[in-house]
GUDO-340242 format. One record per residue (C-alpha): chain; x, y, z; residue in three letters; residue number from 0. Coordinates in pm, 1 decimal. Layout:
BEGIN
<node><chain>A</chain><c1>X</c1><c2>Y</c2><c3>Z</c3><resn>ALA</resn><resi>NUM</resi></node>
...
! end
This chain:
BEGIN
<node><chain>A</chain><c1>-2730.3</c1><c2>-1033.0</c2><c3>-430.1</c3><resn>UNK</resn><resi>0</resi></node>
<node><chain>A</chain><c1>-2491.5</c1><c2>-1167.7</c2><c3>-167.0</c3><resn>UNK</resn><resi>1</resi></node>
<node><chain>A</chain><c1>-2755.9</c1><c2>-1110.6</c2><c3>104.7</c3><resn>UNK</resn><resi>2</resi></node>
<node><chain>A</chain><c1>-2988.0</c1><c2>-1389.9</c2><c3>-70.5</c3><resn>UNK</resn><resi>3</resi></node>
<node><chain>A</chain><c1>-2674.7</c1><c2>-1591.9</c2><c3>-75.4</c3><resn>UNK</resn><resi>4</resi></node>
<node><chain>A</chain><c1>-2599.9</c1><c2>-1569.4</c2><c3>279.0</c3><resn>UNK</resn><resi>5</resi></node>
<node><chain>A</chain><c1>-2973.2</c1><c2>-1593.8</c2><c3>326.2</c3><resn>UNK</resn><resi>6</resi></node>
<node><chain>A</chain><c1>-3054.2</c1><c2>-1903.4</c2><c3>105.3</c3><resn>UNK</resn><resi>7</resi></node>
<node><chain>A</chain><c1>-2737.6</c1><c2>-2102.6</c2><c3>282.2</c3><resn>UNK</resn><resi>8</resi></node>
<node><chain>A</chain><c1>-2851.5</c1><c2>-1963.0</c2><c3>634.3</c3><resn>UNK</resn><resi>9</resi></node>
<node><chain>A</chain><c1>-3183.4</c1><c2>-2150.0</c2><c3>528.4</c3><resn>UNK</resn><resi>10</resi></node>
<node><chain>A</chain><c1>-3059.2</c1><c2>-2480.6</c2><c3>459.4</c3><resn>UNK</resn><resi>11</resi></node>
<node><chain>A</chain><c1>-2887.0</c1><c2>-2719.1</c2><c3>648.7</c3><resn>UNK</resn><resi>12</resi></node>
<node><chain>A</chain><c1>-2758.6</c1><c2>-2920.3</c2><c3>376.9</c3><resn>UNK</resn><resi>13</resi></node>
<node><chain>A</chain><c1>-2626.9</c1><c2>-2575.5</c2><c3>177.0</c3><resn>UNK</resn><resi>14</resi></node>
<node><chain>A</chain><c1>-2464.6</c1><c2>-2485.1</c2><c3>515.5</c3><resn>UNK</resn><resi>15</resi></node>
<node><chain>A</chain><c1>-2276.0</c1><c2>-2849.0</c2><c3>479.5</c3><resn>UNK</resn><resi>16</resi></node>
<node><chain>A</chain><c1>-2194.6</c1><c2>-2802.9</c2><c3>93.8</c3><resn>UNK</resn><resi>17</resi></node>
<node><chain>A</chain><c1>-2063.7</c1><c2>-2451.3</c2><c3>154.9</c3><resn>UNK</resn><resi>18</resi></node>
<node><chain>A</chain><c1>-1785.0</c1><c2>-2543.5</c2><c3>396.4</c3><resn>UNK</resn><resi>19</resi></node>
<node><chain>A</chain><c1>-1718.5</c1><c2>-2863.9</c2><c3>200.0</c3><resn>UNK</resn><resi>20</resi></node>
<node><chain>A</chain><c1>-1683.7</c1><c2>-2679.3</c2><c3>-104.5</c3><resn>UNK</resn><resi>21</resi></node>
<node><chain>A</chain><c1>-1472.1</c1><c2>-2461.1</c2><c3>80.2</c3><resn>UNK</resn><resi>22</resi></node>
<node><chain>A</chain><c1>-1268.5</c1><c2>-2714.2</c2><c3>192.7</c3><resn>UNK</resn><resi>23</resi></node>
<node><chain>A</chain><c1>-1225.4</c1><c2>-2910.9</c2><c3>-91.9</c3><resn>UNK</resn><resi>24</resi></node>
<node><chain>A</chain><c1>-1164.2</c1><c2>-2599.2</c2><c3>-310.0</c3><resn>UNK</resn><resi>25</resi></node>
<node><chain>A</chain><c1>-886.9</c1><c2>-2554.0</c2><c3>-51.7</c3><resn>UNK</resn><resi>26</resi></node>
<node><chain>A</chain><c1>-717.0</c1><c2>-2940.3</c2><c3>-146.9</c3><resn>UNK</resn><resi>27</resi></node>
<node><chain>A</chain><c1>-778.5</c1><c2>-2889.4</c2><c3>-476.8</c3><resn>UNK</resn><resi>28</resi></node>
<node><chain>A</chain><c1>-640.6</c1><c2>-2497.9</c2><c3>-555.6</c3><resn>UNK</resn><resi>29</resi></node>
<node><chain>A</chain><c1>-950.1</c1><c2>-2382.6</c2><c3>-713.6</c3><resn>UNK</resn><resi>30</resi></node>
<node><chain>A</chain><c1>-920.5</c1><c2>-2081.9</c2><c3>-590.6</c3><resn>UNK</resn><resi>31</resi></node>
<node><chain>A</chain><c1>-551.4</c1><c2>-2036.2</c2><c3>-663.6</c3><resn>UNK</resn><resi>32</resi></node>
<node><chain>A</chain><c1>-496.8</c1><c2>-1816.4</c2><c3>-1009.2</c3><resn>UNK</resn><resi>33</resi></node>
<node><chain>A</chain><c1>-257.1</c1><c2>-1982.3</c2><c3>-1229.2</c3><resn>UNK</resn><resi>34</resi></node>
<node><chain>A</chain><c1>100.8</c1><c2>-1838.9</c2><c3>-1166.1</c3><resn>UNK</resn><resi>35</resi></node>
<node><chain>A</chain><c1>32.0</c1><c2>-1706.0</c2><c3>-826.7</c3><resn>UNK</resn><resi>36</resi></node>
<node><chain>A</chain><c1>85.0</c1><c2>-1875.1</c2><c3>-472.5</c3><resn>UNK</resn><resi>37</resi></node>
<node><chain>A</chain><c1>-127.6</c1><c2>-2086.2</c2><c3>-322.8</c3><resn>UNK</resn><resi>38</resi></node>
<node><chain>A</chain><c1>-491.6</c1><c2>-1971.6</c2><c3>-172.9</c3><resn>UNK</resn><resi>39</resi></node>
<node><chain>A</chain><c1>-657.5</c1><c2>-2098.5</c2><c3>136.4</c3><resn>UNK</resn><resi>40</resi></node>
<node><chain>A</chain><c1>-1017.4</c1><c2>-1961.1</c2><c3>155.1</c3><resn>UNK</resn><resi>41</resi></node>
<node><chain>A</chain><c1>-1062.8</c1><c2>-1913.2</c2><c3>582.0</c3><resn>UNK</resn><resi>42</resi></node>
<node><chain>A</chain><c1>-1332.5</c1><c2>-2158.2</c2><c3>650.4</c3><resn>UNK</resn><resi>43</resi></node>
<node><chain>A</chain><c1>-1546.7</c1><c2>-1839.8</c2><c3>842.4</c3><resn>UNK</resn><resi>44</resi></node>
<node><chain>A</chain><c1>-1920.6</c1><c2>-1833.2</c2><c3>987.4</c3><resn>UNK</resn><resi>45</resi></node>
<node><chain>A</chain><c1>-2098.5</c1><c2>-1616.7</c2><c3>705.3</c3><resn>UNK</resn><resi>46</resi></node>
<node><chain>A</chain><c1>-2289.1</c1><c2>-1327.0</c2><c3>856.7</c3><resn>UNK</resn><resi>47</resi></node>
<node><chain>A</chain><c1>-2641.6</c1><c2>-1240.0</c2><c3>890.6</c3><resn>UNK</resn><resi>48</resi></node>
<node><chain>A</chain><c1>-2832.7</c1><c2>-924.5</c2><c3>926.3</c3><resn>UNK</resn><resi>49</resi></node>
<node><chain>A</chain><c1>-2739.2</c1><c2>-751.9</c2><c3>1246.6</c3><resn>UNK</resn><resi>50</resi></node>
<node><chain>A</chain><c1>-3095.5</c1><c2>-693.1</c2><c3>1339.1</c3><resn>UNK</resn><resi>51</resi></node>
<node><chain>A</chain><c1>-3031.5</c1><c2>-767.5</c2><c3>1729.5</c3><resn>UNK</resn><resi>52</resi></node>
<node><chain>A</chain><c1>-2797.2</c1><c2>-498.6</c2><c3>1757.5</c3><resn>UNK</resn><resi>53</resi></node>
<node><chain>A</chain><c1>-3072.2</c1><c2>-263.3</c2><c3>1639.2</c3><resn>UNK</resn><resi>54</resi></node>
<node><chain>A</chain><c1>-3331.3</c1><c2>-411.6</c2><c3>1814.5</c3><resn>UNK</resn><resi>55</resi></node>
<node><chain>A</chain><c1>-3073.3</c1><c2>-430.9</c2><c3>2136.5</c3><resn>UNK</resn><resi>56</resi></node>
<node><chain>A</chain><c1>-2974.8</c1><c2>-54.8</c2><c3>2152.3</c3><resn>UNK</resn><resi>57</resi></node>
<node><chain>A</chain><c1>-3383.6</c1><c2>56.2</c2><c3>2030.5</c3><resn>UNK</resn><resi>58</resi></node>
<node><chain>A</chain><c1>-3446.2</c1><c2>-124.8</c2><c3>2367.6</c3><resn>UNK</resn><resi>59</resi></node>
<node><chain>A</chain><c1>-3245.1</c1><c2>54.4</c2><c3>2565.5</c3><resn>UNK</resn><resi>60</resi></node>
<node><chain>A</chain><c1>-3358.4</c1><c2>379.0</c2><c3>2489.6</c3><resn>UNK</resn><resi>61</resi></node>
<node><chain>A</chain><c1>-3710.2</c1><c2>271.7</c2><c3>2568.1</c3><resn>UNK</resn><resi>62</resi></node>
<node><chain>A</chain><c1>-3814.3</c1><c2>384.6</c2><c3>2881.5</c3><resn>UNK</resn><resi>63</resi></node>
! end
């Protein structure tokens, strides 16, 4: 399930731009502060894809 998230925002980008704004705004706003607990600020971080080139990388080096 999260890999079709990070896939379907990857795809778009105007889901790329709503992501970080809704980060960001969440952020302003507390949303993603429990009630009765201290404030939390959600790292605005590049979500990560597959790691295929690392695969494909090191499979290339052990081709002759």
């Amino acid at each position: 399930m999260g890999h079709a998230i990070v896939v379907a925002i990857h795809a778009s980008g105007l889901r790329h731009d709503d992501f970080f704004n809704t980060i960001s705004l969440g952020n302003v706003k507390n949303w993603f502060t429990p009630s009765g607990n201290p404030i939390v600020t959600v790292p605005k971080h590049e979500l990560k894809c597959d790691a295929e080139m690392r695969w494909n990388s090191t499979h290339n080096m052990m081709e002759p």
